[in-house]
N, C-alpha and C positions, 0 to 999 in steps of 0.2 A: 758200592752204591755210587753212582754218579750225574750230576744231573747239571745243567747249564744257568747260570744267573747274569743276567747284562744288570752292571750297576751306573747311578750316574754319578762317576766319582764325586761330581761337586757335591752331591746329597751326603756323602759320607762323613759325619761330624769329628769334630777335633782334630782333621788335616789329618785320619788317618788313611794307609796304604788298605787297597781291599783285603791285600792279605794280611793284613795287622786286624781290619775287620772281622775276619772269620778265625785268625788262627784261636787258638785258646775258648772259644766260642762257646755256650753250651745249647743244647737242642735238647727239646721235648719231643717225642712222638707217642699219641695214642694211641692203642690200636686194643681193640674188645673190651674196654673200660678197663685196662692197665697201661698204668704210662712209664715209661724208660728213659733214659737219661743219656746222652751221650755228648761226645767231647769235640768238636771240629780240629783239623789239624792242616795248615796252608802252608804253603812254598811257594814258592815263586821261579820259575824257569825261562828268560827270555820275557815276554809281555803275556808269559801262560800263565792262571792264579791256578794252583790244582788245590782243592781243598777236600782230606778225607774224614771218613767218620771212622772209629774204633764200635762196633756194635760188642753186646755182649750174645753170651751163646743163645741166652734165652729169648732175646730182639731178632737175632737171627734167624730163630727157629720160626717165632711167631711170624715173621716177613716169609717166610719160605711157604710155609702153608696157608698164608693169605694172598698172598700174590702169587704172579707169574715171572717177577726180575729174578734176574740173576745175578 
């Protein structure tokens, strides 16, 4: 899953890095009145923040047959 966020670094509290914002992170998603849990995970390459998610199988499943992403 991949998706794009412009930050304004000054908004980011405690003087931290975006990728210290997301890395460690957690995220909710609901999807058909059950909600899942996952973990953010960030790098940094150059001025690129890449930040991923770790789904489980069962998120996955559920994202597979409700949507069209890939």
């Amino acid at each position: 899953m991949s998706f794009r966020i412009d930050l304004n670094e000054s908004c980011v509290v405690d003087g931290q890095s975006v990728a210290q914002l997301f890395n460690g992170a957690w995220f909710r998603l609901t999807v058909g009145g059950q909600t899942y849990s996952f973990q953010a995970q960030a790098k940094v390459v150059g001025d690129i923040v890449t930040v991923s998610f770790c789904l489980s199988d069962d998120l996955k499943a559920v994202l597979a047959a409700s949507t069209t992403a890939t």
